[in-house]
N, C-alpha and C positions, 0 to 999 in steps of 0.2 A: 403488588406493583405500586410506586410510590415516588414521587420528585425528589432526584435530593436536595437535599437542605443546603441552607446560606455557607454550613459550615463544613458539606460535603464538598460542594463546589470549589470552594479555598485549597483542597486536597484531592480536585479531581483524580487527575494521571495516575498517583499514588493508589486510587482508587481501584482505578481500571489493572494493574499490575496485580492487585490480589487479586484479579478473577483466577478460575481454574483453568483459561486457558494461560495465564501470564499474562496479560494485554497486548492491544495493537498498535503500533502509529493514530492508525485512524480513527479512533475509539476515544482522543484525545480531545483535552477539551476547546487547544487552539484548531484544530479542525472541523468542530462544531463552529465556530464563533466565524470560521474560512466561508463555511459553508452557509452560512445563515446571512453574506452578502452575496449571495447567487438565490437566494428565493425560497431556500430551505428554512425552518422555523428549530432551532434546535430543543432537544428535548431529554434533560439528564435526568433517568432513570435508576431506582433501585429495586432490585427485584431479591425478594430475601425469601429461600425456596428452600425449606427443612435443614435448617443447620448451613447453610450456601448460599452466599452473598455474590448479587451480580451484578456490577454496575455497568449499564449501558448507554450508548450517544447515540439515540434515533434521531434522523433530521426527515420534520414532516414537512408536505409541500401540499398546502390545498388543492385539488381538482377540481374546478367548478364541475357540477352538476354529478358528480361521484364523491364527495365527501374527502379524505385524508389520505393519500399516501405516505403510510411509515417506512422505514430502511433504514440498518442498522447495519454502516456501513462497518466494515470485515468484523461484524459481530451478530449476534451477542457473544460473549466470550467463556462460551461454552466447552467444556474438554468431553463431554459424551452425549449419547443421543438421548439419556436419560436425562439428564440437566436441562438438556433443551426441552423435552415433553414439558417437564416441571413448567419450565420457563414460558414455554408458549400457553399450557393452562393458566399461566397470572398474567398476561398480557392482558389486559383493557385499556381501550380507547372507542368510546361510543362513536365519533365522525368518523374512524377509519372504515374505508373498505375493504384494506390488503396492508398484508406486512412485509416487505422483501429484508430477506437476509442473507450473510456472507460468513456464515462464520469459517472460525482457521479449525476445520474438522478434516481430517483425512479423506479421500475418496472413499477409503473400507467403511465411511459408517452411509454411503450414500444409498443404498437397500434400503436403511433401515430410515432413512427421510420420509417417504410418501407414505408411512404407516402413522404418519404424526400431524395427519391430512396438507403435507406441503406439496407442491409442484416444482419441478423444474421451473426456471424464468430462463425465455429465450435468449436472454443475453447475460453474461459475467461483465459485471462492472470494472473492474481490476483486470491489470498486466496480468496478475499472477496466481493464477488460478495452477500453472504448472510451473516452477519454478526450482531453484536450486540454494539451499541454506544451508549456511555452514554455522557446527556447531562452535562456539565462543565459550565453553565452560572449563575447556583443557589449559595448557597455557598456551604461551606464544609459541615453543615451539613444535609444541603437539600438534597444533593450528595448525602449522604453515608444513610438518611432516606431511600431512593430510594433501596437502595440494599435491598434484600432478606435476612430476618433475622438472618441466616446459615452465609452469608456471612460475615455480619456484627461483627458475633459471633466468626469467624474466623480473620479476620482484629485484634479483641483485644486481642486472643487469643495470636496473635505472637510476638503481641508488649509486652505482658503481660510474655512470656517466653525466652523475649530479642532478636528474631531478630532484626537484623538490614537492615536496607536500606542506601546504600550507591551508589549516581554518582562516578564514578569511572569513572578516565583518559582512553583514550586510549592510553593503552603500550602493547608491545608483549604479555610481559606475561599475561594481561586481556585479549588480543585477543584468546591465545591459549585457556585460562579457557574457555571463553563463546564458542569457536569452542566444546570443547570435553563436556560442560554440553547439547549444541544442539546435537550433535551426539549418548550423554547417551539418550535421547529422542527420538532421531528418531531410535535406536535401540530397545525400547519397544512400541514404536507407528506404526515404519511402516511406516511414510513419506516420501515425498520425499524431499533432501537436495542439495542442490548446496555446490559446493568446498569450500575445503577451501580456496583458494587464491580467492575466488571470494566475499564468504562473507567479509573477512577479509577488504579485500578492499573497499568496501561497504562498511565497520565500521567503517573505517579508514576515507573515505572521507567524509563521512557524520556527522563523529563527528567533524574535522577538520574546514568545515562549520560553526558548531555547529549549527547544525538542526537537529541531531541526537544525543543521551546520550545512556551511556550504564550504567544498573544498575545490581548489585549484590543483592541478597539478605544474610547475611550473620548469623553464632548462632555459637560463642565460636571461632571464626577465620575462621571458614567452610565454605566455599561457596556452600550454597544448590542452588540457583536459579539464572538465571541470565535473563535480557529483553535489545534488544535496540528497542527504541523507538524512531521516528522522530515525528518531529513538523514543520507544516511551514501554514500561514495561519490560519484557523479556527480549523485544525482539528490534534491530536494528536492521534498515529497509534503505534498500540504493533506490531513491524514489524517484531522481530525475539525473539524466547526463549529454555530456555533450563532449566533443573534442574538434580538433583540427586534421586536419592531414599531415600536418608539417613534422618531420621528426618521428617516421614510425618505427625506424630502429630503437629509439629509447625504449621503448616498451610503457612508459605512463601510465598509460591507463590499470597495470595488473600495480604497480608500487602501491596507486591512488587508492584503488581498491583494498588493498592493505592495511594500507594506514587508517580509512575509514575504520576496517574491523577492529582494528588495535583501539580506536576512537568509542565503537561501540560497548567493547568489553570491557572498559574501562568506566563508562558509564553504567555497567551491570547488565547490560544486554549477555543472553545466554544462547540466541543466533543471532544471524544475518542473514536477510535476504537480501538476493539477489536479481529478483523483480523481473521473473519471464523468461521462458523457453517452451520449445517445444513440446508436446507431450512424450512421456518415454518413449512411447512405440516408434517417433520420429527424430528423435533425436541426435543421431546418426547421419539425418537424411539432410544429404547436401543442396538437396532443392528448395526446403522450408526458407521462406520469409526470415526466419530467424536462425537461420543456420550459423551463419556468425557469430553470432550472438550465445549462442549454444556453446558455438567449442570455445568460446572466452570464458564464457561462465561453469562453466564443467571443469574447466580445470581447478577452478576451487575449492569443487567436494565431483573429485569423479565415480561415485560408485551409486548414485542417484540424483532422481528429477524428482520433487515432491508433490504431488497434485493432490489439492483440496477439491470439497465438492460444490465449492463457486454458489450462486446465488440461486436461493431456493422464495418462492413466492407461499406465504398463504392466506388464501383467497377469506375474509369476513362476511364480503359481501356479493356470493357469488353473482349475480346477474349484471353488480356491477363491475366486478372484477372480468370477467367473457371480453365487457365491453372495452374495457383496459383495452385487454390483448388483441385485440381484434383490432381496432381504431384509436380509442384513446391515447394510448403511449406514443403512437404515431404523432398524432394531433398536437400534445404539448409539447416533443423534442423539434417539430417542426417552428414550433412558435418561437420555440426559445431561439432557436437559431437565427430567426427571424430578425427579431429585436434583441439579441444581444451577440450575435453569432459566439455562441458556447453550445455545449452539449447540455442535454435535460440533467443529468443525473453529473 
């Protein structure tokens, strides 16, 4: 385990794609640099493990009187659970007490996690621990064969009644729109939203990157819908949205989604996510929170829900790790709230 260098760093993203799993959005190094203005210390890693190179973005956040918290968010970018043993016997960090991770491993290998001395962690950091991806390696119209006939019937519909799909700059004024079409949203859903200076900034540096686009959907000058989506690696991610009520005949939102993916494969992305549902066994179930949400996004790839095995903790410092879980994690997403009303993590 190792920093990388002046000249790794020049080529991070590039980096993080040759992992074995393909890379993450968030493994990015403008999301290290997002994150390291909210309290986190970023920390670019090489871990070079028999023949297999793994570059990872831990962002550490001192605990008084507990030493380091690491977290490697939707990482390390591991493809088995042997990569990761490897992985976790080269981890050093003498101040840490705990390592939390996310990686993009299937449910099937989650057996075999607590044999690698990790624990479940009570909470999943991420939308999308269950989720729905579609594969980007066929072409366009393999693609779009793929969708569920409704949807597909929608996609033409919109184009057929002139929406429009437009990338669109990041400016204020795009910032403000997509702020208040997410908040018309989470005002009849019910979600939960982070600030606005917090998203904002998130858009702002990740478009800047350009790892990140922000797309409108728009009919007659109107902006009914809007998504930003990042890309970095194999995998392109509907990482924030909003829309209107106005106009639900057009259908928008499924064209937007579209052209996003069209967007993604284009930059070499080999899926899409689709950022949350419920788990398979509910998926169906017209009571879930996310039910809506479900039969929009299933119709994208209907013949599966994908669930990873979401964020796994392991403990360095046992006695101070207890104290984590018991009280401390408490204590600092209290604070944070406190004094900056954002979440800990």
């Amino acid at each position: 385990m190792r920093l990388a260098t002046r000249e790794e760093m020049l080529h991070w993203d590039e980096l993080i794609a040759l992992n074995p799993d393909g890379g993450n959005p968030l493994q990015s190094a403008a999301y290290g640099q997002f994150k390291s203005i909210y309290g986190w210390r970023p920390e670019h890693v090489i871990h070079e493990l028999d023949g297999v190179t793994i570059a990872v973005l831990y962002l550490v956040h001192n605990i008084p009187g507990l030493g380091e918290l690491w977290l490697a968010p939707k990482g390390p970018g591991v493809a088995s659970a042997g990569q990761l043993k490897a992985l976790l016997a080269d981890f050093s960090a003498p101040r840490a007490f705990m390592l939390k991770i996310e990686p993009d491993l299937t449910a099937e290998f989650a057996s075999e996690l607590p044999k690698l001395g990790l624990q479940k962690a009570k909470y999943d950091l991420q939308w999308n621990r269950y989720t729905v991806t579609v594969d980007l390696r066929p072409s366009e119209e393999e693609i779009l064969a793929g969708f569920k006939q409704k949807t597909r019937y929608n996609i033409r519909l919109a184009e057929r009644k002139g929406v429009k799909i437009e990338a669109v700059p990041i400016t204020q004024d795009n910032l403000d729109i997509m702020y208040e079409l997410m908040r018309a949203t989470q005002a009849r859903a019910g979600f939960f939203m982070r600030s606005r200076q917090y998203l904002q900034l998130f858009w702002r540096i990740h478009g800047r990157d350009q790892c990140g686009q922000l797309f409108f959907a728009t009919y007659e000058g109107q902006v009914l819908a809007g998504v930003f989506a990042l890309a970095a690696g194999r995998q392109g991610l509907y990482k924030d949205g909003g829309s209107t009520r106005e106009h639900p005949e057009l259908q928008a939102p499924y064209l937007l989604q579209w052209e996003i993916m069209r967007w993604a494969k284009a930059r070499g992305c080999t899926e899409y996510d689709l950022h949350g549902v419920p788990p398979a066994a509910r998926i169906d179930d017209k009571t879930h929170p996310l039910a809506g949400l479900a039969q929009f996004k299933t119709g994208f790839h209907p013949d599966s829900v994908t669930e990873y095995v979401g964020v796994y903790d392991l403990p360095l410092k046992p006695s101070r790790y207890r104290f984590w879980n018991k009280a401390g994690e408490k204590i600092m997403a209290g604070f944070k709230y406190r004094i900056r009303r954002e979440l800990f993590y």
